[in-house]
PLY file of the C-alpha trace (Angstrom):
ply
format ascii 1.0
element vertex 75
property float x
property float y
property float z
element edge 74
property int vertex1
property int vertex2
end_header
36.83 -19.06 24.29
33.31 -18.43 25.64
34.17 -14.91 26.18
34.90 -15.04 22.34
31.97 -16.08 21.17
29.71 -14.00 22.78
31.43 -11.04 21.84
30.83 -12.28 18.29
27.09 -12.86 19.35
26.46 -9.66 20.76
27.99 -7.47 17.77
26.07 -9.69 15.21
22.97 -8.89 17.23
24.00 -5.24 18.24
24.39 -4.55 14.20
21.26 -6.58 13.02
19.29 -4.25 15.43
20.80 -1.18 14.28
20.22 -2.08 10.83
16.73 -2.91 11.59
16.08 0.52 13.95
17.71 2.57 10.78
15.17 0.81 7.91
11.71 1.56 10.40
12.19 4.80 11.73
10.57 7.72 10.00
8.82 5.42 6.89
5.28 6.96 7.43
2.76 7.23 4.57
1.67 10.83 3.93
-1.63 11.54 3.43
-3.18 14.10 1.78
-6.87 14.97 2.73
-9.34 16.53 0.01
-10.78 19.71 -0.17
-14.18 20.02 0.40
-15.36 22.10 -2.99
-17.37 25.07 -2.31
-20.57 25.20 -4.32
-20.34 28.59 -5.80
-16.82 27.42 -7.47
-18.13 23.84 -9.34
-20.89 25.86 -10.71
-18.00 28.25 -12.34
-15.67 25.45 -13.41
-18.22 23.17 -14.90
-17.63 22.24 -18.69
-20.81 23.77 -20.62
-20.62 21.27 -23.14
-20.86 17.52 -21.67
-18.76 14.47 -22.21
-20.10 11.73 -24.01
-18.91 8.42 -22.26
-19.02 4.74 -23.74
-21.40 2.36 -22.96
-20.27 -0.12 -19.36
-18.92 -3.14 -20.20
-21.03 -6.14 -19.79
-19.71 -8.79 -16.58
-18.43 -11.46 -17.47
-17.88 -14.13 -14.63
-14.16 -15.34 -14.05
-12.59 -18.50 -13.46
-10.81 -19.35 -10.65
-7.38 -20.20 -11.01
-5.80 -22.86 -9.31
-3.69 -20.67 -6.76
-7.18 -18.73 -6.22
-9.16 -21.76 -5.51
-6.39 -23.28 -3.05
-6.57 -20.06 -1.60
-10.18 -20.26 -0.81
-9.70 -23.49 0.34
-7.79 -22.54 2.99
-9.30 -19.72 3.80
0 1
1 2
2 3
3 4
4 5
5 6
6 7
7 8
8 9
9 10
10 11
11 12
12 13
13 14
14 15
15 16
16 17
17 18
18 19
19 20
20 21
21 22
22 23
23 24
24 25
25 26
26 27
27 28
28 29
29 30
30 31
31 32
32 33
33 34
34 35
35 36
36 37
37 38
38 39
39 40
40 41
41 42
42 43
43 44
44 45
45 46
46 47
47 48
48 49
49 50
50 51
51 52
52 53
53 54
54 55
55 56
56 57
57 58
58 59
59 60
60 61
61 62
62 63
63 64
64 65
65 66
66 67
67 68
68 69
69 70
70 71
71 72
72 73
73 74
């Protein structure tokens, strides 16, 4: 009976880790670095006519919401 059961134990574990192992291996974020831009090339590229952008947006504080300020509270 003992025997049983931790046959049962071990291939529940022996799967669960095997599952596990198969979902972490290889998951690494790529990352792409940036070119530095040469100078002789953004003086080429540059628009000769330039973009008119809107006026910032004034701040305006915000309230806290009740899961923020438990949050803090904690924290």
């Amino acid at each position: 009976m003992a025997n049983l059961v931790n046959e049962l134990v071990s291939g529940v574990v022996s799967s669960v880790l095997k599952e596990i192992l198969k979902k972490t291996t290889g998951r690494t974020t790529k990352r792409k670095r940036r070119k530095a831009a040469s100078a002789t090339a953004s003086r080429t590229t540059r628009k000769a006519t330039p973009v008119s952008r809107k006026p910032a947006r004034k701040q305006v504080s915000k309230r806290r919401t009740a899961a923020g300020r438990s949050r803090q509270r904690r924290a």
